[in-house]
py3Dmol code that shows the C-alpha trace and the ligand (Angstrom):
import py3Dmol

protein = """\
ATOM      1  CA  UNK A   1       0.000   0.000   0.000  1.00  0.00           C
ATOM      2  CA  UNK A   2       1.007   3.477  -0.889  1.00  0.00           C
ATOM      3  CA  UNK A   3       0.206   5.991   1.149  1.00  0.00           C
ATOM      4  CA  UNK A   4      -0.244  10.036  -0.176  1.00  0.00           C
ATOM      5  CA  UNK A   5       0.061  13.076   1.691  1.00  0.00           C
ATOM      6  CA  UNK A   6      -2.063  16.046   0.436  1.00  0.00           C
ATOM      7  CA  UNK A   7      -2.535  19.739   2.499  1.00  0.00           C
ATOM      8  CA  UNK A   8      -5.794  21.121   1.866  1.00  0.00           C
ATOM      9  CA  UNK A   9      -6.406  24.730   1.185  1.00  0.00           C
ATOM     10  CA  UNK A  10     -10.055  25.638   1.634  1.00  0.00           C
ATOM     11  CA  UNK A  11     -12.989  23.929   3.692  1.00  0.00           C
ATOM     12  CA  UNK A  12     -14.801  22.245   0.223  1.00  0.00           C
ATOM     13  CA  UNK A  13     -12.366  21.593  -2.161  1.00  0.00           C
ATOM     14  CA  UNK A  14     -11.587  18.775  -4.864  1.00  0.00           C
ATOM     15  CA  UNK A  15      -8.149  18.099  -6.081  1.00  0.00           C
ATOM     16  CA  UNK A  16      -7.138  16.365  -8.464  1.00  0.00           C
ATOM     17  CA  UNK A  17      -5.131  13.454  -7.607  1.00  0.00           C
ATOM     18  CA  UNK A  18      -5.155  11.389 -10.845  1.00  0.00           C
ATOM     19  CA  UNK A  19      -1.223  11.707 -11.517  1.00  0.00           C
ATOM     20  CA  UNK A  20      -0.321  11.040  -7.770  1.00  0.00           C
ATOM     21  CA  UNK A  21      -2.372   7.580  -7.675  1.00  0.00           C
ATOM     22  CA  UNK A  22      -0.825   7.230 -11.237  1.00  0.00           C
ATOM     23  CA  UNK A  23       2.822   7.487 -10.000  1.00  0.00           C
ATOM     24  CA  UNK A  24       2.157   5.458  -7.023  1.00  0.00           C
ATOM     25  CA  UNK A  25       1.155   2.507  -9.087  1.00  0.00           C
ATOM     26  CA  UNK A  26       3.883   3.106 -11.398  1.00  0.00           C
ATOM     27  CA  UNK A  27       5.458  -0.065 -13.130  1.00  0.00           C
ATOM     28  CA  UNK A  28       2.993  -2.146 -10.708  1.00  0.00           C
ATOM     29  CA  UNK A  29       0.896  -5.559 -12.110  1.00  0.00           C
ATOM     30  CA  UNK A  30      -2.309  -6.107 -10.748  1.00  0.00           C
ATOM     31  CA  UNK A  31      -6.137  -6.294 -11.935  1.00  0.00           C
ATOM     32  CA  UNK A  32      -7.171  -2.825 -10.424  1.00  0.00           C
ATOM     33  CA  UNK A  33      -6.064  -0.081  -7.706  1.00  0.00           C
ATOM     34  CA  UNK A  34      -7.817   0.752  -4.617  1.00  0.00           C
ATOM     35  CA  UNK A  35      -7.864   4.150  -3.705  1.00  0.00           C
ATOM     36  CA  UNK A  36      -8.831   4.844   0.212  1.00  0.00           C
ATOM     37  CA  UNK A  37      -9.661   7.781   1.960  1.00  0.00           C
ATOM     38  CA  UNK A  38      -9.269   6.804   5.946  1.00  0.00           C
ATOM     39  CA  UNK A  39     -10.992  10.595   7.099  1.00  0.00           C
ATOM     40  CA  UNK A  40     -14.832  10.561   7.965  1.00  0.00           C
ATOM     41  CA  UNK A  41     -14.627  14.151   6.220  1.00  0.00           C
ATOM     42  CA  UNK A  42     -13.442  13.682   3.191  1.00  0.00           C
ATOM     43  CA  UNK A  43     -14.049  11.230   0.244  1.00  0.00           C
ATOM     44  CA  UNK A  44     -12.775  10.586  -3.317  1.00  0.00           C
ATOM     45  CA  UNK A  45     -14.424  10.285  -6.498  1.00  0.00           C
ATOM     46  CA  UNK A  46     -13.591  10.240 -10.485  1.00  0.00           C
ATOM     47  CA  UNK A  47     -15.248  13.181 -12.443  1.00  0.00           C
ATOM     48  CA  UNK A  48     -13.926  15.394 -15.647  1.00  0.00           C
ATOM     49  CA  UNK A  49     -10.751  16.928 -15.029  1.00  0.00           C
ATOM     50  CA  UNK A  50     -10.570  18.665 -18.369  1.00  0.00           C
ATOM     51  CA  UNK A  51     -12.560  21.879 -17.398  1.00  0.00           C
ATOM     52  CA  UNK A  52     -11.391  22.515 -13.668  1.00  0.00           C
ATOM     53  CA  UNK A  53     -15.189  24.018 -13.065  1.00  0.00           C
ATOM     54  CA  UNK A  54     -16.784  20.573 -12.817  1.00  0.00           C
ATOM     55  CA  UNK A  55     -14.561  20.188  -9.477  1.00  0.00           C
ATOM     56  CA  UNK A  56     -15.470  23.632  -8.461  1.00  0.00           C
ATOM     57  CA  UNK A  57     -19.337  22.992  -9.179  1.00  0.00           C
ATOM     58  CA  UNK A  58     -19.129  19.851  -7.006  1.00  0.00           C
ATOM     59  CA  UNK A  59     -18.026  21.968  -4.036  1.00  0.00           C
ATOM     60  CA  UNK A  60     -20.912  24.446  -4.484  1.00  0.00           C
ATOM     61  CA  UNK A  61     -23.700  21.388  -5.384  1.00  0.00           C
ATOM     62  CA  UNK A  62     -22.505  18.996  -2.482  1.00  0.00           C
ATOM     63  CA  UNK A  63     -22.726  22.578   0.394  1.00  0.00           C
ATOM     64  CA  UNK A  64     -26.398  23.117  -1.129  1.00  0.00           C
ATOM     65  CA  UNK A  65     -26.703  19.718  -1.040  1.00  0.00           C
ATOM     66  CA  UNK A  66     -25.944  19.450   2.717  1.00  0.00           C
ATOM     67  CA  UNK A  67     -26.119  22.957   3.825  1.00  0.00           C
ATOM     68  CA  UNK A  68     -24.328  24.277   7.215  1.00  0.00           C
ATOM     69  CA  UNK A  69     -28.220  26.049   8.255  1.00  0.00           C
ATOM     70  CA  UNK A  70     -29.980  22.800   8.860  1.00  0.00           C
ATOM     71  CA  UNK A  71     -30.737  21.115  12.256  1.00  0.00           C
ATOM     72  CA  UNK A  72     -27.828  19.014  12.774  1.00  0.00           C
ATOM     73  CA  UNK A  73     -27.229  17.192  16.016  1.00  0.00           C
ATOM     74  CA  UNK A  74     -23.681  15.942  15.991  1.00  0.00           C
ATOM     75  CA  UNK A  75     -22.035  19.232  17.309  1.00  0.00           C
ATOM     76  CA  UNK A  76     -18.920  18.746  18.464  1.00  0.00           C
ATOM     77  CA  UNK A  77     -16.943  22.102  20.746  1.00  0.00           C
ATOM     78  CA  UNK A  78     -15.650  24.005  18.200  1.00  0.00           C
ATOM     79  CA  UNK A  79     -16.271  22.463  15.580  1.00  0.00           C
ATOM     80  CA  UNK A  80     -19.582  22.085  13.746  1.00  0.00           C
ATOM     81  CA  UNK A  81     -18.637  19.892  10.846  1.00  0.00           C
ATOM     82  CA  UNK A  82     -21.701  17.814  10.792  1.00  0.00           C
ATOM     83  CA  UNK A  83     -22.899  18.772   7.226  1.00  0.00           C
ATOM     84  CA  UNK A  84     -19.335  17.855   5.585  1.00  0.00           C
ATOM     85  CA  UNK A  85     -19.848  14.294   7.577  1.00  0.00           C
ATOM     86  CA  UNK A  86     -22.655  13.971   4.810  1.00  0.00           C
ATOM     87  CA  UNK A  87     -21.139  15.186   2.183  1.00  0.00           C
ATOM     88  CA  UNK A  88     -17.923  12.732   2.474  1.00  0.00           C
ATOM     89  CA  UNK A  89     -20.561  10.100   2.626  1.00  0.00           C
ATOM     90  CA  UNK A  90     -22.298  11.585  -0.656  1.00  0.00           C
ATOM     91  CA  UNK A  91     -19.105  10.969  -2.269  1.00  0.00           C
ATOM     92  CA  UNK A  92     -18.033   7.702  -0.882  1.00  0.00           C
ATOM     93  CA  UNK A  93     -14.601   6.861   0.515  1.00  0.00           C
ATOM     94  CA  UNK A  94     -13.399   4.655  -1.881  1.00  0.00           C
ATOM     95  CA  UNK A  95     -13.260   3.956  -5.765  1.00  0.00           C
ATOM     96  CA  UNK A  96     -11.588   1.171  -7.940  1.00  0.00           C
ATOM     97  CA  UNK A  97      -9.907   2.247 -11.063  1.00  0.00           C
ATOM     98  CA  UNK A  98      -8.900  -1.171 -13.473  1.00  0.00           C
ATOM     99  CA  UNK A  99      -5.437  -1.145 -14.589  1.00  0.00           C
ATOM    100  CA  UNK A 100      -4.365  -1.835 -17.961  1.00  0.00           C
ATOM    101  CA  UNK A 101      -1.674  -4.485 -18.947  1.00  0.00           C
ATOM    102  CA  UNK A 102       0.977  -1.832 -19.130  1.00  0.00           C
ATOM    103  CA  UNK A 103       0.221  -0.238 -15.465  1.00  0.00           C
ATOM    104  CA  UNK A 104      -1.928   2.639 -16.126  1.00  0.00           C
ATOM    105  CA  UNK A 105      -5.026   3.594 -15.183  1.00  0.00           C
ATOM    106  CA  UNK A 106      -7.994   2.735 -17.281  1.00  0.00           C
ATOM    107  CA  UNK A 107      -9.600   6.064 -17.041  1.00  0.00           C
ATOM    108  CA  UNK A 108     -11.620   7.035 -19.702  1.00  0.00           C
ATOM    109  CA  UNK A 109     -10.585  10.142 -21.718  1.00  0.00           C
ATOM    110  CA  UNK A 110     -12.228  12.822 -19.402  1.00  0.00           C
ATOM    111  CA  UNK A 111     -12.042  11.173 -16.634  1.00  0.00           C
ATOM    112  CA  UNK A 112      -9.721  12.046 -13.443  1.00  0.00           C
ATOM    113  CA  UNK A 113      -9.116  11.180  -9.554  1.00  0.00           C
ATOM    114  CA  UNK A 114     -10.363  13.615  -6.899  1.00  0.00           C
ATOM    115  CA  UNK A 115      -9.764  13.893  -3.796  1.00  0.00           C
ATOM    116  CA  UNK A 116     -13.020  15.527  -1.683  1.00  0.00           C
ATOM    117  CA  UNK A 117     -12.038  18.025   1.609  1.00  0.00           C
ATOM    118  CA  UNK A 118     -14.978  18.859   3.072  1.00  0.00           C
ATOM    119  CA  UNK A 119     -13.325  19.679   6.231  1.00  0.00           C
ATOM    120  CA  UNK A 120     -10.212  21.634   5.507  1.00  0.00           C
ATOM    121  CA  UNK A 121      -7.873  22.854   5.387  1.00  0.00           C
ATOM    122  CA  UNK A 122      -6.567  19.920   6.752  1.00  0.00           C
ATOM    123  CA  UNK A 123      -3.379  17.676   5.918  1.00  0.00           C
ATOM    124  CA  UNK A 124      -5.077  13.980   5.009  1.00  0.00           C
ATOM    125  CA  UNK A 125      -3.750  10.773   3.475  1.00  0.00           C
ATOM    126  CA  UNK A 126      -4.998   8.460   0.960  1.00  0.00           C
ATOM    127  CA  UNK A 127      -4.697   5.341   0.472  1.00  0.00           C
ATOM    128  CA  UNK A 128      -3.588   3.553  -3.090  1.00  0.00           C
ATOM    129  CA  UNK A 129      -3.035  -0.514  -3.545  1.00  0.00           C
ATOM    130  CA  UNK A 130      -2.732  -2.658  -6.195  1.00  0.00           C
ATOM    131  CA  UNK A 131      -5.555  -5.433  -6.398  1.00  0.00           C
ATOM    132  CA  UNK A 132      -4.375  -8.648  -8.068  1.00  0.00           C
TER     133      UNK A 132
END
"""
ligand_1 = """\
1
ZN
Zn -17.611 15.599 13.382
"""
view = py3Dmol.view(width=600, height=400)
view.addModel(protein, "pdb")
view.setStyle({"model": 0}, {"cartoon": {"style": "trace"}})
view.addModel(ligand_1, "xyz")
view.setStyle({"model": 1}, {"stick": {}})
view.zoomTo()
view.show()
């Protein structure tokens, strides 16, 4: 298992992680990778990465989605995160990406990696292995 180390800048933000989980697995054989977020406020999931907006739309959709204003009831001292529980759930802490014979992923064309802070800034990890 490889493990990356990213530093989060703002409290919702996607970033792109598709070269990092690309480099991890670099020269690796295996049937798929399994990329692991081990946070209960964050998540990962695989979106366009051409147009950087789709990652900036996500962060605006997923706070409407699960807005701060709402009656939550986990409330923790200083620190009210319950909405951006929800939205790392939304997004799901895991995906599996196959691999092709040659080692890389089998994205399709528009297709990248994103990691999902819902709870930053924050330094996290993720999680990559190689399924056989
Ligand atoms: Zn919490």
């Amino acid at each position: 298992m490889h493990e990356l180390r990213l530093q989060t800048e703002r409290q919702s933000q996607l970033v792109d992680i598709t070269r990092q989980v690309q480099e991890a697995v670099a020269g690796a054989r295996g049937a798929a990778v399994l990329v692991y977020v081990p946070h209960t406020t964050a998540g990962v999931t695989i979106n366009e990465h051409a147009d950087p907006a789709v990652a900036r739309d996500f962060e605006a959709a997923l706070e409407r989605i699960a807005p701060a204003d709402w009656p939550w009831q986990h409330v923790e001292e200083g620190e009210e995160n319950a909405p951006t529980h929800i939205r790392a759930s939304l997004m799901g802490p895991s995906v599996v990406i196959p691999l092709r014979e040659d080692g890389t992923l089998a994205l399709g064309t528009w297709q990248g990696v994103f990691f999902c802070e819902f709870d930053g800034p924050r330094t996290r990890s993720v999680h990559v292995t190689v399924v056989q």
